[in-house]
Residue, then its C-alpha position, 0 to 999 in steps of 0.5 A: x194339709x190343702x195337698x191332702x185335703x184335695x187328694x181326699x177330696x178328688x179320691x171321695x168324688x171319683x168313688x162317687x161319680x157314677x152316683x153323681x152322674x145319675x143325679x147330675x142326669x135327672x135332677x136340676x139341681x145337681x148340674x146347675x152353678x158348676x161354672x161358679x161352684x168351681x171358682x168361675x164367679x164373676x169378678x168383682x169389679x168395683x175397688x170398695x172393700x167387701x164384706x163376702x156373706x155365706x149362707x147355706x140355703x133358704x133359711x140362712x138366706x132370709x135370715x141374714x136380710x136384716x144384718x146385710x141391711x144393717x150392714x149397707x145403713x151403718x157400713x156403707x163403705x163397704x160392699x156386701x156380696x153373697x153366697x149359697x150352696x143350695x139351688x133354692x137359696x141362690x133363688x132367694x139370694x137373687x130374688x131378695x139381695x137383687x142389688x148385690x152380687x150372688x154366687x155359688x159357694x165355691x167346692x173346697x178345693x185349694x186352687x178352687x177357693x184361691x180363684x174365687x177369693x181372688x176375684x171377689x177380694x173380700x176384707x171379712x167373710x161372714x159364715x152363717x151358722x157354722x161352716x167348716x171348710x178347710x181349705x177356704x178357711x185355709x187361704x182367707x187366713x193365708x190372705x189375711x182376711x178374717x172369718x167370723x161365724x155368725x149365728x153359731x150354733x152347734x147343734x145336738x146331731x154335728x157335735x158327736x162328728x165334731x168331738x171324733x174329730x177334734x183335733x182336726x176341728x180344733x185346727x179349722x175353728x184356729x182361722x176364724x177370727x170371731x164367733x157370735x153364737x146364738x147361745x152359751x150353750x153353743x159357745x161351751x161346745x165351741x170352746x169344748x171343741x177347741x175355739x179360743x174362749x176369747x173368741x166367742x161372743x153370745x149375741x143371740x138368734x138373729x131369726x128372731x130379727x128376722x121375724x116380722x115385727x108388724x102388727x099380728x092382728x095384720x092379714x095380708x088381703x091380697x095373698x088371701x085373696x090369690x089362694x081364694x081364702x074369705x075373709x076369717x076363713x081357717x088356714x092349716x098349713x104345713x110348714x117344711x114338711x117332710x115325707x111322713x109329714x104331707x100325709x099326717x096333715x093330709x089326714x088330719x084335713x079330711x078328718x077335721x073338715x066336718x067339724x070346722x067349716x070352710x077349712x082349707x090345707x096349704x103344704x109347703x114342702x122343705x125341698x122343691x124335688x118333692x112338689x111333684x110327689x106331694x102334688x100326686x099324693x093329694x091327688x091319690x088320697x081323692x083331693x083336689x090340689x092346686x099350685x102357688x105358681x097356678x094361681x100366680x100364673x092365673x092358670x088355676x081358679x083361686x076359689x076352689x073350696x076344698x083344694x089343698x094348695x100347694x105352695x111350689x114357690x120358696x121364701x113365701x112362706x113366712x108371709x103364707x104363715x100369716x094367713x094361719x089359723x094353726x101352722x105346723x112347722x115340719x121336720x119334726x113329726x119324723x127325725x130331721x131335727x126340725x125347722x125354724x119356730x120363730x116365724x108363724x110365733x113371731x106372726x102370733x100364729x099357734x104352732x104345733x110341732x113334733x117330738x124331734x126339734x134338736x135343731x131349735x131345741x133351746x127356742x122350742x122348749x122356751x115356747x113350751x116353758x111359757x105355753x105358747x107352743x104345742x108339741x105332739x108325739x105322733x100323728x093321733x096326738x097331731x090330730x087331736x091338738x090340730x082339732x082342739x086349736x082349730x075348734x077353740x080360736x080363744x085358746x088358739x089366739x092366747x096360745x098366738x099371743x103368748x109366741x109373739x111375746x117371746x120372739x120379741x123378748x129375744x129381738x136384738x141378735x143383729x144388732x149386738x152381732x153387728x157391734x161385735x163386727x166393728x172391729x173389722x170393719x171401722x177401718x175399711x180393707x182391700x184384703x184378699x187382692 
């Protein structure tokens, strides 16, 4: 099997190469890691067992932060490494996890994922979410060392691939040991898909954990302060916005600017290639903008008045999200499934958000279901709720007040995920050596 997945995988890169040569010449992206992407990560050098976390990108990142933390309190034994695909998330992996080791994910080849896993030695490999690679799966069970998926979930748009597929998923979810998922939902359609049900434990959304759980009446000054925001000044920020997004709010902004004094635009674009292009379109549409790393950097006046503030920096902006008067989480005005709730709700933020949530469909409907959240169909309908929050605070701050409460009915995940880990990790392990 690994003999021809490596085959299918090498004929698909050649069929592609010249596509991958373009991107490799003018994005950064796509040339960057390739020494530890290919197996070339640096070895391990200490001799304790290792608990090896993937996370994909920025999301997934940030959102393992309170089980690697419960990790080192209650398994200190144990030394916690981690990986990303994504550029950004190995930014955040190295900024946040500075005392841990930081890798990129290795490419599914056999003698790939073999060389790495040699040099890491790990004893439990925690993917989040759901990452099905085959050959990795492959040679951590040929190793001995048990996989766990953790955060599962499988989502409305992966199940009809998953379903064509079954038979080869049904091989794939065989090699991992455990399945904490975030609700039973996920859990049937694992089961459906093949996973042993005896495998499967519901331990809830770790997002959740991830929001912050300090005051939400707490404003951080400081931030405020570099974007050049007076104290109650309203804030609309964009959160993960996508193309079609930038210019509904944008939009909005400048229709809404007459009827709410002193209000400001922060974009957060959801990926870093598109800074430039946002920054143009602010510009195009006759608004001043200035960057994050601008005001950082002390190369741009913090006190524009009017400028759009673009934030070109990644995993600040659940702390921007606490500066907002109303967040709009992106991803949903157009059809990419949407992007996490849970943080501007867990900040007691009104969020806004469009009709296509597949990806936290469960966690969006519930915010609908107890009114703490505002869904709209199109760009008109966007504008409208966008006035009647910003022009209504009493309303905006319930709707605020009603989020918080359930995020922290659902806190907890992390916990109950780190007591259905035990059983890997009460006898600590050199596996994969």
């Amino acid at each position: 099997m690994s003999i021809l997945l490596d085959a299918a995988y090498l004929a698909g890169a050649v069929a592609a190469s010249p596509l991958l040569v373009y991107k490799a010449l003018t994005s950064e992206k796509y040339r960057t890691g390739y020494r530890e992407r290919l197996g070339g990560v640096a070895p391990r050098g200490g001799q304790e067992p290792c608990v090896w976390v993937h996370a994909v990108s920025v999301g997934e990142m940030n959102l393992v932060a309170a089980l690697v933390e419960g990790l080192e309190r209650e398994r200190g034994e144990w030394e916690v490494v981690l990986s990303a695909a994504t550029n950004t998330g190995m930014a955040v992996a190295r900024k946040r996890y500075a005392e841990h080791q930081a890798f990129y994910f290795p490419l599914d080849l056999s003698w790939v994922v073999r060389k790495a896993m040699g040099r890491i030695r790990p004893g439990l490999i925690l993917l989040v979410e759901l990452e099905l690679w085959p050959n990795f799966l492959g040679e951590a069970r040929r190793r001995g060392v048990p996989v766990a998926i953790v955060n599962g979930r499988v989502s409305d748009r992966s199940l009809p691939r998953y379903r064509r597929l079954r038979p080869l998923v049904a091989r794939w979810l065989d090699r991992v040991s455990l399945f904490c998922v975030q609700n039973e939902t996920y859990g049937e359609r694992l089961a459906e898909l093949g996973a042993a049900r005896d495998r499967i434990v519901v331990t809830g959304n770790m997002k959740f954990d991830a929001c912050p759980d300090t005051a939400p009446t707490a404003r951080d000054e400081a931030l405020a302060a570099s974007f050049g925001l007076a104290a109650d000044q309203p804030l609309l920020v964009g959160g993960c916005t996508w193309p079609g997004e930038d210019e509904a709010l944008l939009d909005a902004y400048r229709a809404l600017r007459g009827d709410v004094p002193g209000l400001r635009l922060l974009l957060a674009p959801r990926q870093a290639d598109r800074f430039e292009p946002v920054e143009q379109l602010i510009r195009s549409d006759g608004l001043p903008c200035v960057r994050r790393t601008a005001l950082r950097a002390g190369e741009a006046p913090a006190a524009s008045p009017d400028a759009v503030i673009l934030l070109d920096t990644m995993g600040e902006l659940a702390r921007v999200y606490g500066l907002a008067r109303v967040a709009f989480v992106g991803g949903s005005l157009t059809p990419h499934g949407g992007h996490a709730t849970m943080e501007p709700s867990g900040l007691a933020r009104p969020v806004v958000f469009g009709p296509h949530t597949e990806n936290f469909r469960d966690v969006n409907e519930e915010l609908l279901a107890h009114d703490a959240a505002r869904r709209v169909a199109d760009a008109d309908e966007l504008e409208q709720t966008l006035r009647q929050l910003l022009t209504d605070p009493a309303e905006a701050d319930a709707l605020g007040r009603r989020a918080r409460q359930v995020v922290d009915h659902h806190r907890g995940a992390t916990r109950r995920t780190l007591d259905a880990l035990a059983r890997f990790l009460n006898t600590p392990s050199t596996k994969g050596a």
